[in-house]
Residue frames relative to the residue before (quaternion, step in Angstrom):
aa qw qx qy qz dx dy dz
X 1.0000 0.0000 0.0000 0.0000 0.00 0.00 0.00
X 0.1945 -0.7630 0.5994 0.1440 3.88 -0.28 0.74
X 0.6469 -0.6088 0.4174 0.1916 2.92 -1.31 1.59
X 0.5807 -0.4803 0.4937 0.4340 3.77 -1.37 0.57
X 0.5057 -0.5005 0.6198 0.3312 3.65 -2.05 0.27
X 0.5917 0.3615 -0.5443 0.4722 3.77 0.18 -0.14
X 0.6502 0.3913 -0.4515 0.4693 4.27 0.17 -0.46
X 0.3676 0.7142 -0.3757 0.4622 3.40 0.85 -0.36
X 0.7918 0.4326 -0.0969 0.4201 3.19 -0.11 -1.98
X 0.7051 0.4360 -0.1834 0.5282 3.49 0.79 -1.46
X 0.4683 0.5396 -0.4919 0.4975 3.82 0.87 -0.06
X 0.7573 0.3884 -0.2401 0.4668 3.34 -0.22 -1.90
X 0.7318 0.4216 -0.3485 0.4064 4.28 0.14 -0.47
X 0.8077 0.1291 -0.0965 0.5672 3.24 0.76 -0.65
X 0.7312 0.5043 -0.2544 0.3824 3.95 -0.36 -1.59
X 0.5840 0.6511 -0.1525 0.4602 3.09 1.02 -0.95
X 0.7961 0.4053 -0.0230 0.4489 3.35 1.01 -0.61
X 0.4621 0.6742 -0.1533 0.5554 2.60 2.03 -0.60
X 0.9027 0.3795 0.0761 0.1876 2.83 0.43 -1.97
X 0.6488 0.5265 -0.2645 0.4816 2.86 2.04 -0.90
X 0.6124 0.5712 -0.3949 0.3779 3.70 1.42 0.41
X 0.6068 0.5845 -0.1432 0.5194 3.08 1.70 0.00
X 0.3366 0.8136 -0.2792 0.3832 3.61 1.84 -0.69
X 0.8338 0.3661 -0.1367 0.3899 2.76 -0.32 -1.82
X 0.8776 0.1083 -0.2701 0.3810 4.02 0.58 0.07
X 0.4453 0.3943 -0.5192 0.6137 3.51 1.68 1.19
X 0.6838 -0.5019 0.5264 0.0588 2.09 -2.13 2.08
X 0.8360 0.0878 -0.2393 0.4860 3.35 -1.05 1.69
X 0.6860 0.3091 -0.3971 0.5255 3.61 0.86 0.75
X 0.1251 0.5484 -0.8268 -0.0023 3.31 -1.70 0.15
X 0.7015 -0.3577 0.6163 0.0089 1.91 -3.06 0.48
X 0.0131 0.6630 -0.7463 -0.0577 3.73 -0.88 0.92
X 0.2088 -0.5454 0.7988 0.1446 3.55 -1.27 0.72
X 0.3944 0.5926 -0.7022 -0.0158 2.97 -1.89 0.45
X 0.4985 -0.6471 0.4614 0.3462 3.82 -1.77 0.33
X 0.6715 -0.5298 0.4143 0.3111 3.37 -1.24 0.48
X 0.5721 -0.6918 0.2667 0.3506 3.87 -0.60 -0.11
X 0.6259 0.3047 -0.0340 0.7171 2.63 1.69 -1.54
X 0.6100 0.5171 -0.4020 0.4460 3.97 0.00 -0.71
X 0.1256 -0.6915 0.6201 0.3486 3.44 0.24 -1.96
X 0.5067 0.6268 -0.5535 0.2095 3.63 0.95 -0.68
X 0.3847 -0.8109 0.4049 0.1748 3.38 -1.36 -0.08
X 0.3474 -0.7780 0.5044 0.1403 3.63 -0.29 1.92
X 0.2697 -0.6165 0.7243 0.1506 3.17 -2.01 0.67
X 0.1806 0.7465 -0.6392 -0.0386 3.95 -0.10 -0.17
X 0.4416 -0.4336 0.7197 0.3145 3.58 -1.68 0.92
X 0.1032 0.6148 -0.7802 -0.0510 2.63 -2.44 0.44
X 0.4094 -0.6197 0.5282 0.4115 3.46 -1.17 0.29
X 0.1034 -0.7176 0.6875 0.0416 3.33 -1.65 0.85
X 0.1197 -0.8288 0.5425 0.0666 3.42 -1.50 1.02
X 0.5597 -0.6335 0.3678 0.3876 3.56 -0.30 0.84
X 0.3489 0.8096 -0.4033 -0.2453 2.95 -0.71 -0.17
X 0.6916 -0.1055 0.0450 0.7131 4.96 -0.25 -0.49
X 0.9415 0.1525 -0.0829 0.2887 3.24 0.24 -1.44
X 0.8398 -0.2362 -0.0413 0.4870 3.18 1.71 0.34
X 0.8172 -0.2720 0.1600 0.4823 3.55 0.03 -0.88
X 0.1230 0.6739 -0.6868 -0.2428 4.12 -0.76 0.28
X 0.5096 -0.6133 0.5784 0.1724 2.73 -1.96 0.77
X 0.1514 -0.7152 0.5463 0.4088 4.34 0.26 0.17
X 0.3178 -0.6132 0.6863 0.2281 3.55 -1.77 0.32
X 0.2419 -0.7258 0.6429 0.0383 3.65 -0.30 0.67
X 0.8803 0.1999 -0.0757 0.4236 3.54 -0.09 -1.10
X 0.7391 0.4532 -0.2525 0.4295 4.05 -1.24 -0.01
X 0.6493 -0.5792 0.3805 0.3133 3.51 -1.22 0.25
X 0.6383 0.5180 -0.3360 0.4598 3.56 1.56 0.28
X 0.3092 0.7384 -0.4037 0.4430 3.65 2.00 0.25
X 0.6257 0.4851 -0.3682 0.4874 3.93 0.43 -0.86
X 0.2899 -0.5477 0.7694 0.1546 3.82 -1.03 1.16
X 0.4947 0.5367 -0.6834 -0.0127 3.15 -1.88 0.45
């Protein structure tokens, strides 16, 4: 089920900010770095991550590609 856009919002201002210093050494989160397209600047965002035979899933939380089916 992918999370509402207003939690969304309130991630990326705040939780977000919170969280991505804390990620990298609680069990079931990491840290994607990447650069903006146009801007270039460069974005940390938590995510939940789940082990798994052959390696890593990444959850999607947000967009029209969040829904499992």
């Amino acid at each position: 089920m992918p999370i509402p856009r207003i939690v969304g919002r309130w991630n990326k201002v705040g939780l977000n900010r919170v969280t991505r210093h804390i990620a990298p050494w609680m069990p079931g989160l990491g840290v994607v770095v990447h650069r903006g397209r146009r801007s270039g600047r460069v974005y940390q965002t938590p995510v939940n991550v789940f082990a798994t035979e052959d390696g890593y899933v990444v959850a999607l939380t947000y967009g029209p590609d969040a829904e499992l089916g």
